[in-house]
Structures are given as structure tokens and as C-alpha cells.
C-alpha positions, 0 to 999 in steps of 0.5 A: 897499117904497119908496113912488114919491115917495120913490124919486124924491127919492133918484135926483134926490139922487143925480143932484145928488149926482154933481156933487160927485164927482171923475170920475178918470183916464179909464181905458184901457177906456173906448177899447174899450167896444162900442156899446149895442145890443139887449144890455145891458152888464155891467161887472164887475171885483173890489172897488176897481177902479173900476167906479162911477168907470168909469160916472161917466166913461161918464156924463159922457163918453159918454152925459150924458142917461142915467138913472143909478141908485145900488143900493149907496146905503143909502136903497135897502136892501131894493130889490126886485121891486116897488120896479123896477115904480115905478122902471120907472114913473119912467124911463118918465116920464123919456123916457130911452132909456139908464139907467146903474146902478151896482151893479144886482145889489144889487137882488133882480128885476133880471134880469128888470127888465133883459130888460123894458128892453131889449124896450122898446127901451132902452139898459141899462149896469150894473156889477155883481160880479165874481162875477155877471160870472163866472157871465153868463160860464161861462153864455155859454161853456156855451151856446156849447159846447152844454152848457146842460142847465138853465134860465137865470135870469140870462138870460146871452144878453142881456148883452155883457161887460165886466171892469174891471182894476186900474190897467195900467202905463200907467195908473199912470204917468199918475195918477203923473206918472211916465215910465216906466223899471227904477226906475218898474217897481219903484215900480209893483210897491212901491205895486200897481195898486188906483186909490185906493191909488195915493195916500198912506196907501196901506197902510191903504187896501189893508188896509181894501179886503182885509177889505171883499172877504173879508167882503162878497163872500165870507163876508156874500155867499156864507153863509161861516160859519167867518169864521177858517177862510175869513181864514186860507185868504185869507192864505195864498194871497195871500201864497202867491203865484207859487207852487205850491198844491193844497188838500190841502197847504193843509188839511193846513198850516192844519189844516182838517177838510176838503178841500172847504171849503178848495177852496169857500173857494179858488173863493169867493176866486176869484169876489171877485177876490182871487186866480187860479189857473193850472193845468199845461199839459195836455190832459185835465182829469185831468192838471190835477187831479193837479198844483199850480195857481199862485196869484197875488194880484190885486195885489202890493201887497195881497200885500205888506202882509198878509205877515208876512214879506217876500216873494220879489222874484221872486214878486212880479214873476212876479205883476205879470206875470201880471196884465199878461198875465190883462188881455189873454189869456183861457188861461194856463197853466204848464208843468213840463218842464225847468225850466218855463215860468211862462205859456202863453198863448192867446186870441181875436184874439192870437198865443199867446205863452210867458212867463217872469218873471225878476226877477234876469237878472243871475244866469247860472244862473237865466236859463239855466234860464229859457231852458232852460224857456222852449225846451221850453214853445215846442217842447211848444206849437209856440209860435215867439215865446218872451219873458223879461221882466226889470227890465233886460236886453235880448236876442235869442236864434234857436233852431230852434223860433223865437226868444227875446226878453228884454226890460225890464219897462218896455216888456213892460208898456207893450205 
């Protein structure tokens, strides 16, 4: 428990400390951000994406008057349910309509804390893991599908939501004072989009920011006993990445006891952020358990750096693709027939569109076989735009199914 006085001191100390902090980039977000309303905003995004920088920009931007409380501060180890009665108290005192919080769900009773606010009338905007945003998320969609059987203790109606990504292309070559072009491409997908390590040293920081995420938001936050067993199922799908995986293969290659704390530590990883998954394309969930799901790492970067090996030019590339494509479209899938096709995406309020990677456009046999998979995804999927996206070549290409364009990474990500 922390006395009242003592709580007041740190959140005035944090308050004055923010004046010392270098707000950043403004990030791309920022533009879209929905006006506070009788919900409270979530901000969630994987460790290193610049969630409390995002609040410091919204602060100082957009809402300079708010009340802003740090919860990964260390004088606040501890908070609890009785420790918001006094901050609720304070707040009250303050006359504030609009708290900022960074980290909020570091605080055991904050749910409830939130839904007291928001009766009250006030504006709340919290950041929050990756992980809480998930589970708000998978709570929402279940209750639209009509399919919420339980109780609700994150209480995930209340909440509108919000995912911060890594840095877009966009927003690298601005932090990097770059134009854009096929040598920038490369550079983007050599130095990865985590914010901080777009500066010097940043290999270091990419190796420091692997461990803070698989020892914090997964083995400390999740109860992961086996630390080794959960470090190299990491590496392996971080450097597996662009290609296909099944936890079967994976126990059977790392020699782990079980099939099932492969696939726990597989959804743990996923939760932290470190990677996604992408399943075939397919109507029934059977069809999507018997095949391969597509592992991509969250930044090529990171891939990079942990592998002791170097990795495929085109597996990196088809990852920086489809990190382009997670930022804007809420299904991606990938198919098998003739050849494949890397991406089938779909999602709310855009075109679905077909996408194949193809580092080396250059070679006729491989980007025939692009085209060849890219023709059968557009006809299984009724999809008519189809895209090739290269480092350098440019094309059109009128098929009886629709067209297909081949275009430079440079514009492709600058969309």
C-alpha cells in the first residue's frame, strides 16, 4: 500500500519529470486516433514500439491539461486495488476530465478503476501490452459473433482499441532524413523498424530488446518455467521466418517432450508480439490445422541479428511485406495451388488484394512462378487486383481474371 502523500509526490515528480523527455517522431497514428468518448482508449502494441512516446506526443499535442500517470515507474511496484481508491481521490481533487496512463495494466484492479472513471464522465486513454489488447480484442469479436458464454472480467465493451506498429517506411525515411528509392528499400530491411534502433548501436539494442520481450512478456508474465526450452522455440521461429512451421516439426527438430508446450510457447510468443503466424487459405478450421502456418518475425532486423546464419534475402523481404500488409489488413492468409501465393488479404473498409514477395524479379523462372501462383489465388479468391512487389521492376500484366501489377518496394510500402 502507498500512503496518499507519497503517491501525490511521485505523480507530481513524474509530471516534471516529462519535461526532460525528448517526445520523438510524432508518429503516422496519431492522424487516426478517435475522439475520447464514453469508452476508454486502449493503446497496445509489442515491447519497443513506442507506446509511452505515442502517449507523450498525445499529451503534449493533444490533451496538455490531462492527468498522466506512469505505472512501469518502480516507486509504484506493488499498486493495487486500494492504492486507485487514493489515486481516484487525487484525480478528484485535481478537477481533471482526461487521464493519460501509461502502462495501466501493470496495476492489479484496474479494470474496475477504468469502468469507475468512465461513469464519472471522464476521459481515460491507457497503454497497455500487446497481450491485454489481444485478449479486449478476441473478447469484442466473440461477443459480436454471439459467442461470449462467460463472464467478462476485463470488461472489453468499454474499451476502443488501438495497435501501435514498428516504424512504417514512411516513417523511417522521415526519422532517417532519407528519400525514398531500391537502395533505401534495403537499408530499411538491414536496420528493421523497431524506433530506437533506428539509431547507431543498433544491434545491441535489438539484442537487449529480444531478451526484455521473451523474459518479461512471456516467461516473468506468462509463469514459463522452462526458460531454455521457451529461448530456443524463440529462435527458431524468429529465424524460421518466411517459411513454413507446425509445432510437430519443431518439437521433433528441438527435441521437446511435448507437442503442446511447443504450441503454448508458440501462442505466448505471439501474444509478446515477437511473431505472427499465417495460416493456408482455407474454409474449415480443419483444413487450416493439417497444413503449415508461415511464421514472420516482427522485425527483419531482430531476425537478422539472432541468426547464426545468414538469412535468405527473400525471406526477409516476403517478412518486410508482410509487416507492411499486418499494419492495414486484418486476415492474411496464403495459398498452395500452383506455386502459391504469399498473402490473401482482406479487411474492413479495403479492396482485398493478392500479394507475392519477389526479392529477385531479375530471375525469369522465379517470377514466372510468382505470376503462375499469383493467377491461381486471384481465380481461387475471385480477388481481380493481384500485386508482385520487387525491389526494382515494374510491370502490368491483363489476365481474364483481372490484372496483375508488378511494382517497386519503394512505392508498394509508401502506400
Amino acid at each position: 500500500m502507498i500512503p496518499k502523500a507519497t503517491l501525490a509526490k511521485i505523480v507530481l515528480k513524474q509530471r516534471k519529470s516529462l519535461e526532460e523527455r525528448n517526445s520523438g517522431q510524432l508518429r503516422q497514428i496519431l492522424s487516426s486516433m478517435p475522439y475520447l468518448t464514453d469508452r476508454a482508449l486502449l493503446i497496445g502494441g509489442v515491447r519497443g514500439s513506442g507506446r509511452s512516446t505515442l502517449l507523450l506526443q498525445m499529451l503534449e499535442n493533444d490533451y496538455p491539461q490531462a492527468w498522466y500517470t506512469d505505472f512501469s515507474d518502480a516507486r509504484l511496484a506493488g499498486f493495487d486495488a486500494g492504492d486507485f481508491v487514493k489515486l481516484s481521490a487525487l484525480i478528484t481533487e485535481s478537477g481533471k476530465g482526461i487521464l493519460l496512463f501509461d502502462k495501466l495494466d501493470q496495476a492489479q484492479g484496474w479494470v474496475p478503476f477504468v469502468v469507475e472513471k468512465l461513469a464519472e464522465g471522464i476521459k481515460v486513454v491507457a497503454t497497455v501490452s500487446l497481450d491485454t489488447l489481444l485478449a479486449v480484442q478476441r473478447g469484442q469479436q466473440a461477443i459480436a459473433a454471439g459467442e461470449w458464454l462467460t463472464d467478462d472480467p476485463l470488461q472489453v465493451s468499454q474499451y476502443i482499441l488501438r495497435r501501435v506498429g514498428l516504424f512504417s517506411y514512411p516513417e523511417f525515411l522521415e526519422a532517417t532524413h532519407k528519400r525514398g528509392g531500391e537502395e533505401v528499400v534495403q537499408e530499411y530491411l538491414t536496420r528493421g523498424a523497431f524506433p530506437e534502433c533506428c539509431k547507431p548501436g543498433r544491434t545491441a539494442s535489438l539484442l537487449s530488446l529480444y531478451d526484455l520481450i521473451v523474459n518479461r512478456d512471456v516467461l516473468i508474465a506468462k509463469g514459463v518455467r522452462d526458460r531454455v526450452t521457451l529461448t530456443r522455440i524463440a529462435l527458431y521461429l524468429l529465424t524460421a521466418t518466411g517459411t513454413g512451421i507446425t509445432a510437430n516439426a519443431i518439437r521433433n527438430q528441438l527435441k521437446v517432450k511435448a507437442v503442446s508446450t511447443v504450441t503454448e510457447h508458440m501462442e505466448h510468443l505471439e501474444r509478446a508480439g515477437l511473431v505472427s503466424f499465417v495460416p493456408i487459405l482455407g474454409t474449415t478450421p480443419g483444413r487450416q490445422a493439417v497444413n503449415p502456418r508461415r511464421v514472420y518475425a516482427v522485425d527483419t532486423a531482430m531476425a537478422a541479428a539472432l541468426s547464426l546464419e545468414e538469412l535468405s534475402r527473400e525471406a526477409l523481404f516476403a517478412t518486410l511485406i508482410y509487416n507492411h500488409l499486418a499494419r492495414k489488413y486484418d486476415s492474411i492468409c496464403y495459398t498452395s495451388e500452383q506455386g502459391g501465393c504469399d498473402f490473401v488479404t482482406t479487411g474492413e473498409g479495403v479492396l482485398p488484394l493478392c500479394v507475392q514477395s519477389c526479392w529477385d524479379a531479375e530471375d525469369p523462372d522465379l517470377l514466372q512462378n510468382k505470376i503462375e501462383g499469383l493467377t491461381a489465388a486471384m481465380a481461387q479468391t475471385g480477388i481481380q487486383r493481384g500485386v508482385i512487389v520487387t525491389l526494382g521492376h515494374t510491370e502490368r500484366i491483363s489476365l481474364a481474371e483481372g490484372e496483375i501489377e508488378i511494382v517497386e518496394a519503394d512505392a508498394f510500402l509508401s502506400e
